[in-house]
C-alpha positions as CSV (number, residue, x, y, z in Angstrom):
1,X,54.7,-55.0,3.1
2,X,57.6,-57.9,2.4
3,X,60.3,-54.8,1.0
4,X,58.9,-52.8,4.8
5,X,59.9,-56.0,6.9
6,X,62.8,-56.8,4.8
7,X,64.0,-52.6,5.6
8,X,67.0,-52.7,8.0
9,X,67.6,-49.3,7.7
10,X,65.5,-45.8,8.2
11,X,66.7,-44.9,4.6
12,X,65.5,-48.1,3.1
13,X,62.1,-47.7,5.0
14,X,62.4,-44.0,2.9
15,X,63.0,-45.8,-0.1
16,X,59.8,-48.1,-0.1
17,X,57.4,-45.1,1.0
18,X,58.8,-43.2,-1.5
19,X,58.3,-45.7,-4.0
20,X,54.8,-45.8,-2.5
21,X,53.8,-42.9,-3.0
22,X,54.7,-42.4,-6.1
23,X,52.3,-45.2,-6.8
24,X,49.3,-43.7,-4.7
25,X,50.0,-39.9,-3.8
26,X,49.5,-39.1,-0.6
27,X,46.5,-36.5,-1.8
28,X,44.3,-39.2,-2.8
29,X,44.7,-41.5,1.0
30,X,41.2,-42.1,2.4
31,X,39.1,-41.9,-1.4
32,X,36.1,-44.4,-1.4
33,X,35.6,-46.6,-4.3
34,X,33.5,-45.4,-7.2
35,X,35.0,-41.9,-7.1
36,X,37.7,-42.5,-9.2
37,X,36.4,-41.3,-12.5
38,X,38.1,-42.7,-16.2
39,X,40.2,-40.0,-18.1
40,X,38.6,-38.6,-21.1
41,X,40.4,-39.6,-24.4
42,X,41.5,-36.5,-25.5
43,X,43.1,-36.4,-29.2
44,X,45.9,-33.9,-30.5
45,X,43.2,-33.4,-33.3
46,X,40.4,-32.3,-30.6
47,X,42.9,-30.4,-28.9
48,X,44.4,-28.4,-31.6
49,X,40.3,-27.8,-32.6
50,X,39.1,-26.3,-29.7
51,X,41.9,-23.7,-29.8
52,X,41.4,-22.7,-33.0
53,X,44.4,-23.4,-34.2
54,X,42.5,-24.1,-38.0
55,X,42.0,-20.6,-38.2
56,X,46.6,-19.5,-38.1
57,X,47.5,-23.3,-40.3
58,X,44.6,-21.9,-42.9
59,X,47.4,-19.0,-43.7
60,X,50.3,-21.4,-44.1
61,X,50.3,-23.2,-47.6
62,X,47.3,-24.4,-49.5
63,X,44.0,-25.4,-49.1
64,X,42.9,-29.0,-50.0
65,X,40.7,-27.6,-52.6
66,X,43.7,-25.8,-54.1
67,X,46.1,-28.7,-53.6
68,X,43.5,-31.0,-55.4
């Protein structure tokens, strides 16, 4: 509100709602609280294991049994 009053021009009232918005995007204006939900914690490991990616790095080098 202070960097709004402060605005002498149009472009520096630009600047601060841009710098709003990229703070709080205008899609998400008018959202009650409790709908925001926390991001899962999602792992490379998790990630890489759902695709099946342990299936194409089998083929590349050793096994751990063999390597031991």
């Amino acid at each position: 509100m202070r960097s709004l009053k402060e605005a002498e021009s149009e472009r520096e009232v630009d600047d601060v709602d841009s710098k709003f918005n990229l703070h709080f995007p205008p899609g998400e204006a008018g959202v009650d609280e409790g709908q925001y939900k926390r991001p899962k914690r999602k792992s490379m490991y998790s990630t890489f294991s759902k695709a099946g990616l342990w299936e194409v790095a089998s083929r590349f080098g050793c096994s751990a049994e063999q390597l031991g």
